[in-house]
Backbone as XML, in Angstrom:
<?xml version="1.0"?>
<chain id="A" units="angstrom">
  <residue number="1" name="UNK">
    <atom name="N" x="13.607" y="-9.682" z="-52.223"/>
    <atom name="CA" x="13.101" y="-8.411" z="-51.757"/>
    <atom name="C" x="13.012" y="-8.421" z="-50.235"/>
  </residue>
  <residue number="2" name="UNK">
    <atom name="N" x="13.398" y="-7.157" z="-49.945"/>
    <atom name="CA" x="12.937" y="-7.020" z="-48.290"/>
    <atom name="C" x="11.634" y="-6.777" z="-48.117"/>
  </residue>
  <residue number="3" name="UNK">
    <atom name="N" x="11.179" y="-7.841" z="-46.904"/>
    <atom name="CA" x="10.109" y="-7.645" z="-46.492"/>
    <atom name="C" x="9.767" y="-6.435" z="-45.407"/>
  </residue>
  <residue number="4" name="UNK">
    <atom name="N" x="9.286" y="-5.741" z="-45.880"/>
    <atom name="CA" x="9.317" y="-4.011" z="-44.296"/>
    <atom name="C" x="8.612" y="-4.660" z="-42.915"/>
  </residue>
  <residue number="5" name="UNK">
    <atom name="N" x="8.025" y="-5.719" z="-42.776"/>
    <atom name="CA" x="7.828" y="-6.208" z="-41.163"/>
    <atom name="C" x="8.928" y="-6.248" z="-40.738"/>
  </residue>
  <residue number="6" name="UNK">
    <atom name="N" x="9.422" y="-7.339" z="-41.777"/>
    <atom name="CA" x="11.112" y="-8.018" z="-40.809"/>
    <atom name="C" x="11.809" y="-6.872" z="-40.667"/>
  </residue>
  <residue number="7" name="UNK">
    <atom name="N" x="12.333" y="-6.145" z="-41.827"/>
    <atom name="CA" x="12.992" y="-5.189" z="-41.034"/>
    <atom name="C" x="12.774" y="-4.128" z="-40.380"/>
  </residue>
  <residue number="8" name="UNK">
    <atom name="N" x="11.673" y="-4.002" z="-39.769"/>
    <atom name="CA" x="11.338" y="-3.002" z="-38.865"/>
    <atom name="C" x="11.522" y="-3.787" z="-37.491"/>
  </residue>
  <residue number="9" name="UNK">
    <atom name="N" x="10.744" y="-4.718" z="-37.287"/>
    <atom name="CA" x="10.090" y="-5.336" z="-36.403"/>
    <atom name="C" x="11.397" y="-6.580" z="-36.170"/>
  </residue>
  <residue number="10" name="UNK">
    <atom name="N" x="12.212" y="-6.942" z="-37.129"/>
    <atom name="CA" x="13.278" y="-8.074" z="-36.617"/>
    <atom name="C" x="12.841" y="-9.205" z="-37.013"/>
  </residue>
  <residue number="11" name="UNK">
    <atom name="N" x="13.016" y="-10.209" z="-36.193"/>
    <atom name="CA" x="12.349" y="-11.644" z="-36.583"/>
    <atom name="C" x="11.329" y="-11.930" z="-35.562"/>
  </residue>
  <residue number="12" name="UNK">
    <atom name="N" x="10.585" y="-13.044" z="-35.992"/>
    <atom name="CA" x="8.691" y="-13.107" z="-34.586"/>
    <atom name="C" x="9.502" y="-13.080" z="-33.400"/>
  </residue>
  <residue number="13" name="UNK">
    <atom name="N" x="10.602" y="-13.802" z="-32.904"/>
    <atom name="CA" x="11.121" y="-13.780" z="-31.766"/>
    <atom name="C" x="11.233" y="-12.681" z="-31.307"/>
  </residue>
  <residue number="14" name="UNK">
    <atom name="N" x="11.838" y="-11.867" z="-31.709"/>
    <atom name="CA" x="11.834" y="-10.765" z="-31.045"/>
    <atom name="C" x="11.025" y="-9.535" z="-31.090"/>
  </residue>
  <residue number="15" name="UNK">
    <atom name="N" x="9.948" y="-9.992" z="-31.972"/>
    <atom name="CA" x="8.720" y="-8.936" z="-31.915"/>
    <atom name="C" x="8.123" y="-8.767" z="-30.714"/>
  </residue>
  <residue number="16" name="UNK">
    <atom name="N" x="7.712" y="-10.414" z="-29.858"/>
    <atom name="CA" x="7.392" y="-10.576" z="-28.668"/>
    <atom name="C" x="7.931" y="-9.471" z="-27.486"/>
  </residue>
  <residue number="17" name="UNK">
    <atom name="N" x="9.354" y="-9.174" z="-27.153"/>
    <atom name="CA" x="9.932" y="-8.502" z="-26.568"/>
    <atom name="C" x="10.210" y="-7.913" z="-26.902"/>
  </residue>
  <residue number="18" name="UNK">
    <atom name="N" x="9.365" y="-6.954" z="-28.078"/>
    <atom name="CA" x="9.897" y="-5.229" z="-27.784"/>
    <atom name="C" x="8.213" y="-5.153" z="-27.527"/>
  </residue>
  <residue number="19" name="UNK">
    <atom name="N" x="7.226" y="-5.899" z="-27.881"/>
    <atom name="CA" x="5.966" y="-5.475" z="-27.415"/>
    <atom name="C" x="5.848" y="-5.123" z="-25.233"/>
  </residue>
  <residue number="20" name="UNK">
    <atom name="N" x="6.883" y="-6.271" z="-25.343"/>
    <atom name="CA" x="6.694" y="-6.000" z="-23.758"/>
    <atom name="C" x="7.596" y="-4.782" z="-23.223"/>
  </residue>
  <residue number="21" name="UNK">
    <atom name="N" x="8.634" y="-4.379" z="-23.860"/>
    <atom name="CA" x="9.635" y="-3.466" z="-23.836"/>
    <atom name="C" x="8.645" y="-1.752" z="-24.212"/>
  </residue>
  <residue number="22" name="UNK">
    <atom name="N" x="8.238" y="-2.029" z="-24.884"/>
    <atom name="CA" x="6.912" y="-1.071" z="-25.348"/>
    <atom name="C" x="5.996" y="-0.801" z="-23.786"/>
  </residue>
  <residue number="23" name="UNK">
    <atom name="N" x="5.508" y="-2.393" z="-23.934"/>
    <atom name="CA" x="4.395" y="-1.956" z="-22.683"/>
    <atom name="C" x="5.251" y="-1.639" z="-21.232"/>
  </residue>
  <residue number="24" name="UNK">
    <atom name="N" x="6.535" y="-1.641" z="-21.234"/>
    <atom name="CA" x="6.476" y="-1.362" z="-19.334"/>
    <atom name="C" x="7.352" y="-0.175" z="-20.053"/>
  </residue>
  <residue number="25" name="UNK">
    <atom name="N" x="7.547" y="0.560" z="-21.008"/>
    <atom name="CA" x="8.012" y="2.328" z="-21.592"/>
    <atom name="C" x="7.013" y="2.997" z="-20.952"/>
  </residue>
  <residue number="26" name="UNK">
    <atom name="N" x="5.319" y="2.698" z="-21.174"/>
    <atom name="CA" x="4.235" y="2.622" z="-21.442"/>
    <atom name="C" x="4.291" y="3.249" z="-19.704"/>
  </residue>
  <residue number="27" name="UNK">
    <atom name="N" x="3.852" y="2.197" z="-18.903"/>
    <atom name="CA" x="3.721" y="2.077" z="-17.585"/>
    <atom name="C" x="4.766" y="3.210" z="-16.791"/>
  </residue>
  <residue number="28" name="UNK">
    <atom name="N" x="5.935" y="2.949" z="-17.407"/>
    <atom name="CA" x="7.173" y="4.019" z="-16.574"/>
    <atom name="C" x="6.499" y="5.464" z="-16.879"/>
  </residue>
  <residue number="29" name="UNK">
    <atom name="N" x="6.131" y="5.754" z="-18.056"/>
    <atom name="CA" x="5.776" y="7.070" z="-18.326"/>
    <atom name="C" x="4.349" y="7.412" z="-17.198"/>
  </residue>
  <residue number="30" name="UNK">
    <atom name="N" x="3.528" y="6.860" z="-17.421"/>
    <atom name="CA" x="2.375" y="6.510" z="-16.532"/>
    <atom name="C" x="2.576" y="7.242" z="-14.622"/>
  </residue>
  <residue number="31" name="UNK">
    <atom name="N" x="3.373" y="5.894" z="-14.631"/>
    <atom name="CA" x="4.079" y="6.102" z="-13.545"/>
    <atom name="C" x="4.431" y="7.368" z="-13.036"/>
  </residue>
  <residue number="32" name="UNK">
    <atom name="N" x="5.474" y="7.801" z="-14.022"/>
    <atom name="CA" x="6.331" y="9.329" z="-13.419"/>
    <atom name="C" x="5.568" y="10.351" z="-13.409"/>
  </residue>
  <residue number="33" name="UNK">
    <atom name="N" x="4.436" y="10.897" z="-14.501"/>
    <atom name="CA" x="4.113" y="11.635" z="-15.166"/>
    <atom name="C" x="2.255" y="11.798" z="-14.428"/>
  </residue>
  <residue number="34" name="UNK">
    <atom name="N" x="1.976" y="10.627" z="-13.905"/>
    <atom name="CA" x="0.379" y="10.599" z="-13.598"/>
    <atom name="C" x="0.274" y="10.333" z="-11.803"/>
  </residue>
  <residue number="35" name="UNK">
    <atom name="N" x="0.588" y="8.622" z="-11.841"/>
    <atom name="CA" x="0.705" y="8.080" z="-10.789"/>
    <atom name="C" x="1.615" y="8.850" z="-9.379"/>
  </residue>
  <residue number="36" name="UNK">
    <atom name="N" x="3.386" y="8.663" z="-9.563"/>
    <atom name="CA" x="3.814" y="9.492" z="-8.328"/>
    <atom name="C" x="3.252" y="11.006" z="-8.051"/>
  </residue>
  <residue number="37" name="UNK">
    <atom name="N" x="3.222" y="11.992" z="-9.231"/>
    <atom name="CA" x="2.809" y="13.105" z="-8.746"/>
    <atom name="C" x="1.518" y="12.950" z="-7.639"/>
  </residue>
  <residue number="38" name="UNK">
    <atom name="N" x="0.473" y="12.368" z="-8.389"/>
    <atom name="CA" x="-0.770" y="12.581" z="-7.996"/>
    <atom name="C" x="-0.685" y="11.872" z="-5.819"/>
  </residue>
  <residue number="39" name="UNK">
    <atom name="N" x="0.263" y="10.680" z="-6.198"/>
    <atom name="CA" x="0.157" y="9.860" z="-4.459"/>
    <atom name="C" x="0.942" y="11.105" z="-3.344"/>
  </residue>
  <residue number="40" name="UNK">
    <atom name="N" x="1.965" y="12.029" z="-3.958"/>
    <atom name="CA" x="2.548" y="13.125" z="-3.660"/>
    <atom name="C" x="1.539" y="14.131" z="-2.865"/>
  </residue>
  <residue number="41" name="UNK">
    <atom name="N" x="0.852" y="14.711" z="-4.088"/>
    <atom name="CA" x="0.119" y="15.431" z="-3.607"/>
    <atom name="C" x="-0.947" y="15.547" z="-2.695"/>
  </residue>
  <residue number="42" name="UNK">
    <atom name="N" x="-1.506" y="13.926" z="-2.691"/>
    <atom name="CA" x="-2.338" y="13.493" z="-1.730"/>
    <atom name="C" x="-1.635" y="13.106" z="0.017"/>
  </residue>
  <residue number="43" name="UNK">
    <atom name="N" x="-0.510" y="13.174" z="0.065"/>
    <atom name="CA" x="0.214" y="12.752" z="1.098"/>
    <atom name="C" x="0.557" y="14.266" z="1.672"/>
  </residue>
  <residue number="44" name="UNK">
    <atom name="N" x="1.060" y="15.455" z="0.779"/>
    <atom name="CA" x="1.106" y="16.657" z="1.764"/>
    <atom name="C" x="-0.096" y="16.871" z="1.651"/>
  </residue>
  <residue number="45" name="UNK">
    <atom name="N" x="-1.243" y="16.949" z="1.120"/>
    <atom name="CA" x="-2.609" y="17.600" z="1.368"/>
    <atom name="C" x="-2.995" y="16.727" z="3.081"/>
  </residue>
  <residue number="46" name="UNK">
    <atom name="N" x="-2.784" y="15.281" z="3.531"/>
    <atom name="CA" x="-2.858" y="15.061" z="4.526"/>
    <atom name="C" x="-1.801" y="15.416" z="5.259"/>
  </residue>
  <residue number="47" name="UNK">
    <atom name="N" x="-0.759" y="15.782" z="5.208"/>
    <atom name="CA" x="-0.329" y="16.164" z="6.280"/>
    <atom name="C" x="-0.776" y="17.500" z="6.834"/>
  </residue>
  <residue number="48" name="UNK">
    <atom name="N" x="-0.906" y="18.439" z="5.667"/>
    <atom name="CA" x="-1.715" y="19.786" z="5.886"/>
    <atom name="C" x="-2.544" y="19.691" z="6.332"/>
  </residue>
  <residue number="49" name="UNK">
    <atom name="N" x="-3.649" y="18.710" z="6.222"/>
    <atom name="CA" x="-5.112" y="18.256" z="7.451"/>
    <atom name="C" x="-4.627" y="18.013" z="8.816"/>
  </residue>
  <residue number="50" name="UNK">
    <atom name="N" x="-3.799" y="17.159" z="8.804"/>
    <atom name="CA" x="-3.232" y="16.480" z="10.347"/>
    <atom name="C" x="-3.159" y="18.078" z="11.134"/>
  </residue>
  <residue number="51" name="UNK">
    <atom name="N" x="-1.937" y="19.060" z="10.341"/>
    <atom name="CA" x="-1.702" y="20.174" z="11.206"/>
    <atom name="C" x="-2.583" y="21.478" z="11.305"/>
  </residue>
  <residue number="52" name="UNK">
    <atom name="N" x="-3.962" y="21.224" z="10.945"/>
    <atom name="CA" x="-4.748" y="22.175" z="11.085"/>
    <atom name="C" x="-4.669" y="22.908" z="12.189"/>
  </residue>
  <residue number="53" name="UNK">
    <atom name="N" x="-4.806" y="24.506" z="12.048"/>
    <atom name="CA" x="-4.893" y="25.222" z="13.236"/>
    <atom name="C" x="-5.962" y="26.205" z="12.725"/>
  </residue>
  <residue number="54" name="UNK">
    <atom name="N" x="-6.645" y="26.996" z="14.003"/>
    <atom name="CA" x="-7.628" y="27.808" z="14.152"/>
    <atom name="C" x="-6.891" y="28.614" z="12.780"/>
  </residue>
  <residue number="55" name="UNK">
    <atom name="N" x="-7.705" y="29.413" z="12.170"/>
    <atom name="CA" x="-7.278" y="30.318" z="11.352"/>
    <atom name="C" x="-6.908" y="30.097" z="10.094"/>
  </residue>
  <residue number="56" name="UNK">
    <atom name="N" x="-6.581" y="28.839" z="9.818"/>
    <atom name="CA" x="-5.990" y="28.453" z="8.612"/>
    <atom name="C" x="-7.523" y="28.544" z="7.420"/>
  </residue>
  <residue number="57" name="UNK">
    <atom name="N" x="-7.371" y="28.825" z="5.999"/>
    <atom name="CA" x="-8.247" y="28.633" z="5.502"/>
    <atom name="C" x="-8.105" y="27.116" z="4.909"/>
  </residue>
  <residue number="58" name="UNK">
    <atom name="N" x="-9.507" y="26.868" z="4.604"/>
    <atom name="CA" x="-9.786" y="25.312" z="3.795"/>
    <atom name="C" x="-10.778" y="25.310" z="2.607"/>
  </residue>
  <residue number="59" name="UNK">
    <atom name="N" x="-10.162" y="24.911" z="1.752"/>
    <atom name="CA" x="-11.468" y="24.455" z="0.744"/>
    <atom name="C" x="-11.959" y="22.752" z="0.762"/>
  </residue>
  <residue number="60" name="UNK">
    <atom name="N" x="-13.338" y="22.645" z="0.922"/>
    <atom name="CA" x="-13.492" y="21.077" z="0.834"/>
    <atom name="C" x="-13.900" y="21.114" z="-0.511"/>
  </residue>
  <residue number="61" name="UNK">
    <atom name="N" x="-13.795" y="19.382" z="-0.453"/>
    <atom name="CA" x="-14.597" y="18.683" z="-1.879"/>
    <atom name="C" x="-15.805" y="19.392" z="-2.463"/>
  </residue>
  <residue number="62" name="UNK">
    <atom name="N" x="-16.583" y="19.837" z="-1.884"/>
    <atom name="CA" x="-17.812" y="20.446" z="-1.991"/>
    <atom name="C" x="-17.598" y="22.115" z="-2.734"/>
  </residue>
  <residue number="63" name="UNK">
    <atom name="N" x="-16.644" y="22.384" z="-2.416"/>
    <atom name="CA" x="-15.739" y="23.592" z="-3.255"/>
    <atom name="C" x="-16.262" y="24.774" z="-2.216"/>
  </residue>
  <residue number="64" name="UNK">
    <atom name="N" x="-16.596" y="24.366" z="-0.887"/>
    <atom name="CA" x="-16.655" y="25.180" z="0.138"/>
    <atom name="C" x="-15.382" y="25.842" z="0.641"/>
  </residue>
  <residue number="65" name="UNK">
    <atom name="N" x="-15.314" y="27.249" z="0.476"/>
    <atom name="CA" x="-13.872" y="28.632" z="1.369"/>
    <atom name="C" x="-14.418" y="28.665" z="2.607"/>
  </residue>
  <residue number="66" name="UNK">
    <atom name="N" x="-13.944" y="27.995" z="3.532"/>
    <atom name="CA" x="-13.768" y="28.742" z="4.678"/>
    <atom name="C" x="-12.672" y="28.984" z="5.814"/>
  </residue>
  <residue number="67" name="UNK">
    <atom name="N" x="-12.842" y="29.676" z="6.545"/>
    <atom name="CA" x="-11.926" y="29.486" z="7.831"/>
    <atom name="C" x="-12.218" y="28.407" z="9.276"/>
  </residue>
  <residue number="68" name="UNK">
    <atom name="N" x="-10.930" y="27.821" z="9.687"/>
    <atom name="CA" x="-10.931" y="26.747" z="10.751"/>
    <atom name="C" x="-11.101" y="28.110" z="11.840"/>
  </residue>
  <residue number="69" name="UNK">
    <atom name="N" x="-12.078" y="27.243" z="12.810"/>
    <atom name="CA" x="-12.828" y="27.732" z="14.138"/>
    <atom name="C" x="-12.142" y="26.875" z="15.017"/>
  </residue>
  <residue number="70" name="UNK">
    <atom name="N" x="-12.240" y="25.516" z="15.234"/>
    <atom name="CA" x="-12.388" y="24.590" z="16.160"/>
    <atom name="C" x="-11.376" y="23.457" z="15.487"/>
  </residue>
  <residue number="71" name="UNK">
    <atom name="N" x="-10.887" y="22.424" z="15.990"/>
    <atom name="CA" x="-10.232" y="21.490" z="15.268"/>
    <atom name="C" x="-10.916" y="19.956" z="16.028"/>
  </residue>
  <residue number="72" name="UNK">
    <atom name="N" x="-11.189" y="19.150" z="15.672"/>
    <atom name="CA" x="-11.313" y="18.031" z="16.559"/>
    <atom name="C" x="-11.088" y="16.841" z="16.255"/>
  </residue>
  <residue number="73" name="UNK">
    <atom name="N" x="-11.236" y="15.875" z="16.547"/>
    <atom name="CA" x="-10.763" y="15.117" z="16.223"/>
    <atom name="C" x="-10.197" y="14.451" z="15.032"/>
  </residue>
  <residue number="74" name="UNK">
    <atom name="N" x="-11.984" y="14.117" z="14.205"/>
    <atom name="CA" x="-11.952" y="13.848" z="12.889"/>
    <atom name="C" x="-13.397" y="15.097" z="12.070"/>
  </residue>
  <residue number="75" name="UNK">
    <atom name="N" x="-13.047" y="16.058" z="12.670"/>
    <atom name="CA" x="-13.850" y="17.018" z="12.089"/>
    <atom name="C" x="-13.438" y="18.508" z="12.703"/>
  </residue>
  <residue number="76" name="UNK">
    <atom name="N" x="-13.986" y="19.661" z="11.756"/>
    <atom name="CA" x="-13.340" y="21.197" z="11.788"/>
    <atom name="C" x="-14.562" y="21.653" z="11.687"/>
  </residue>
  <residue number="77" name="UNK">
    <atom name="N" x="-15.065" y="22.874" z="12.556"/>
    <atom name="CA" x="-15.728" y="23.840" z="12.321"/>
    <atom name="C" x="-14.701" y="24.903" z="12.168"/>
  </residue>
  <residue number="78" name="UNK">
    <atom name="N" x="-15.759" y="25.304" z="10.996"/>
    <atom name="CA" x="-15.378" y="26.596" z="9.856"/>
    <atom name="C" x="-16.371" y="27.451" z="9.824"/>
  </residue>
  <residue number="79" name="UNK">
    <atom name="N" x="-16.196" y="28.567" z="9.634"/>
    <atom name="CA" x="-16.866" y="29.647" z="9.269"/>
    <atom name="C" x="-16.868" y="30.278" z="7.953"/>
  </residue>
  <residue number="80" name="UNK">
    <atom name="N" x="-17.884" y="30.076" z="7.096"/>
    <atom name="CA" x="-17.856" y="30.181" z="6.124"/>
    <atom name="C" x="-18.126" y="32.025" z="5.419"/>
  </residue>
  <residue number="81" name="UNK">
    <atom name="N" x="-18.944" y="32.519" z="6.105"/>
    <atom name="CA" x="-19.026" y="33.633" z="5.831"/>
    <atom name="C" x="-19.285" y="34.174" z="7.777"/>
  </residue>
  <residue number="82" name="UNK">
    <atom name="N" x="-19.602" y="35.448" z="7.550"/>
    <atom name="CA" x="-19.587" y="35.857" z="9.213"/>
    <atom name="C" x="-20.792" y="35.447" z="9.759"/>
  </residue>
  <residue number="83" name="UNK">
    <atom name="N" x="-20.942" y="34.927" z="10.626"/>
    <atom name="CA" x="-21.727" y="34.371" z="11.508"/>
    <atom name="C" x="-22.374" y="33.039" z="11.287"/>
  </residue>
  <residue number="84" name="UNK">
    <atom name="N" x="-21.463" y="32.322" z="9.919"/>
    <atom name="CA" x="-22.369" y="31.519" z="9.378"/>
    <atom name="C" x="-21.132" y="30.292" z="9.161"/>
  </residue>
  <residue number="85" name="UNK">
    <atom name="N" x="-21.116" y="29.279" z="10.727"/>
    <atom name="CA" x="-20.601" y="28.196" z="10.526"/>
    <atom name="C" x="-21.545" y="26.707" z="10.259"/>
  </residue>
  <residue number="86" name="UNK">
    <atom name="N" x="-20.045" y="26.181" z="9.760"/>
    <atom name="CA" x="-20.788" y="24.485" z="9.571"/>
    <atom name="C" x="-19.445" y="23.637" z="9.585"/>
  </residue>
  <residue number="87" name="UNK">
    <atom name="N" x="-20.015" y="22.370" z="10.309"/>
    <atom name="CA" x="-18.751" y="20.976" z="10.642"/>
    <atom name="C" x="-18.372" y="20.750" z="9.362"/>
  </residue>
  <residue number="88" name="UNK">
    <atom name="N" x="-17.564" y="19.950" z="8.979"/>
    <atom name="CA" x="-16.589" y="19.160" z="7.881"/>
    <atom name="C" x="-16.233" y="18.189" z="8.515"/>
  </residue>
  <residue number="89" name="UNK">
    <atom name="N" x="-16.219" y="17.128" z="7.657"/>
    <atom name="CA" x="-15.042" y="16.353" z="8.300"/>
    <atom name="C" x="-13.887" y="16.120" z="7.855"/>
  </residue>
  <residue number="90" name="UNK">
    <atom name="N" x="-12.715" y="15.869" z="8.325"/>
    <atom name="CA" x="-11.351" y="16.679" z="7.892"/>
    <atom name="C" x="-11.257" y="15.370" z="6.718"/>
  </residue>
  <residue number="91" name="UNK">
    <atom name="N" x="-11.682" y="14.181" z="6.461"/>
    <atom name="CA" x="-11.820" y="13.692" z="4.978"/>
    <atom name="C" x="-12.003" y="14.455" z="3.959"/>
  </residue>
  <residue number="92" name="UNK">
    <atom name="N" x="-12.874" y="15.691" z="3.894"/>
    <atom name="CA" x="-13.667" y="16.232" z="3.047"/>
    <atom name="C" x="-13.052" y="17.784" z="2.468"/>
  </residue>
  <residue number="93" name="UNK">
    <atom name="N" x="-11.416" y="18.086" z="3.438"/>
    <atom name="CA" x="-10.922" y="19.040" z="2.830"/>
    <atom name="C" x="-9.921" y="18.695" z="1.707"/>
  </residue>
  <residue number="94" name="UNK">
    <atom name="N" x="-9.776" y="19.241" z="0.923"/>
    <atom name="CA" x="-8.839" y="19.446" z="-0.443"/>
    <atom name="C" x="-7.431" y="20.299" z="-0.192"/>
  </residue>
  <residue number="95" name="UNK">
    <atom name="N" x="-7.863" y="21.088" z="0.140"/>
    <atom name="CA" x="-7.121" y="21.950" z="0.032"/>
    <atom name="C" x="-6.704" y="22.933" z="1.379"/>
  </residue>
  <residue number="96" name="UNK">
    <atom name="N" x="-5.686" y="23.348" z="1.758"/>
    <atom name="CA" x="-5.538" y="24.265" z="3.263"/>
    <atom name="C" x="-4.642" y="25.514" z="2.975"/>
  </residue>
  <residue number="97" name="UNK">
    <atom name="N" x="-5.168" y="26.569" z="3.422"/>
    <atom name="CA" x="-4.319" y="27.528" z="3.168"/>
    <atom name="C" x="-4.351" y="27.715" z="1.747"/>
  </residue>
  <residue number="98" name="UNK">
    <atom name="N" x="-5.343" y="27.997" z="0.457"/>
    <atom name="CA" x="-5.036" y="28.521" z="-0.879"/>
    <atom name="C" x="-4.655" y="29.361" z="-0.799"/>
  </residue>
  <residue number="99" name="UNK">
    <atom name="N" x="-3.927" y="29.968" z="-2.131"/>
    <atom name="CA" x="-3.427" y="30.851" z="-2.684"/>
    <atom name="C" x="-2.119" y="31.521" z="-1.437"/>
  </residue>
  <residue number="100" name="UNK">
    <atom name="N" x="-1.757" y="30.515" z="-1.121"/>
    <atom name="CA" x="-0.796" y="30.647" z="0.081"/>
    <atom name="C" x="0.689" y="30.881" z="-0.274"/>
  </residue>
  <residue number="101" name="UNK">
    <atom name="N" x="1.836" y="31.841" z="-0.610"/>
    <atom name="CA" x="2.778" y="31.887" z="-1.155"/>
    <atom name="C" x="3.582" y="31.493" z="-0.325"/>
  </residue>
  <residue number="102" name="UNK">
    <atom name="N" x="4.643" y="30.438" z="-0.961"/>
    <atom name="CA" x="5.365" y="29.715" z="0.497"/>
    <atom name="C" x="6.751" y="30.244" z="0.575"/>
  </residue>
</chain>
């Protein structure tokens, strides 16, 4: 009689290497699907910080809308509603220019 391990699975030798053949399928998917997008998106979101200009809008971490006032070094005054600014520091934006059609 056939045993259904062996013939699914082959002989122990080579069970070993499809488990590892499995695990780096595993990782590639990971990879394409989680990992590059996400290092992507974090690399133009800084470059979009680097080129801040007066006017541009920003959302930070804090899920604060406002508009760039000032740019400086490692921090932006924004104006969040009219007459009502506050610093950031350009770590702390997410996002530049939403709902921005390119």
């Amino acid at each position: 009689m056939f045993d259904t391990a062996f013939f699914i699975m082959g002989s122990p030798d080579q069970a070993g290497w499809m488990n590892l053949i499995f695990l780096g399928a595993i990782f590639l998917i990971f990879y394409f699907f989680i990992i590059r997008p996400q290092s992507q998106r974090q690399k133009e979101i800084k470059k979009m910080v680097e080129n801040l200009e007066k006017g541009d809008k920003i959302v930070t971490s804090g899920g604060m809308i406002a508009q760039v006032r000032t740019v400086d070094d490692d921090t932006v005054l924004a104006e969040i509603d009219s007459g009502v600014k506050a610093r950031f520091k350009k770590s702390s934006i997410t996002d530049v220019n939403p709902n921005q059609n390119d």
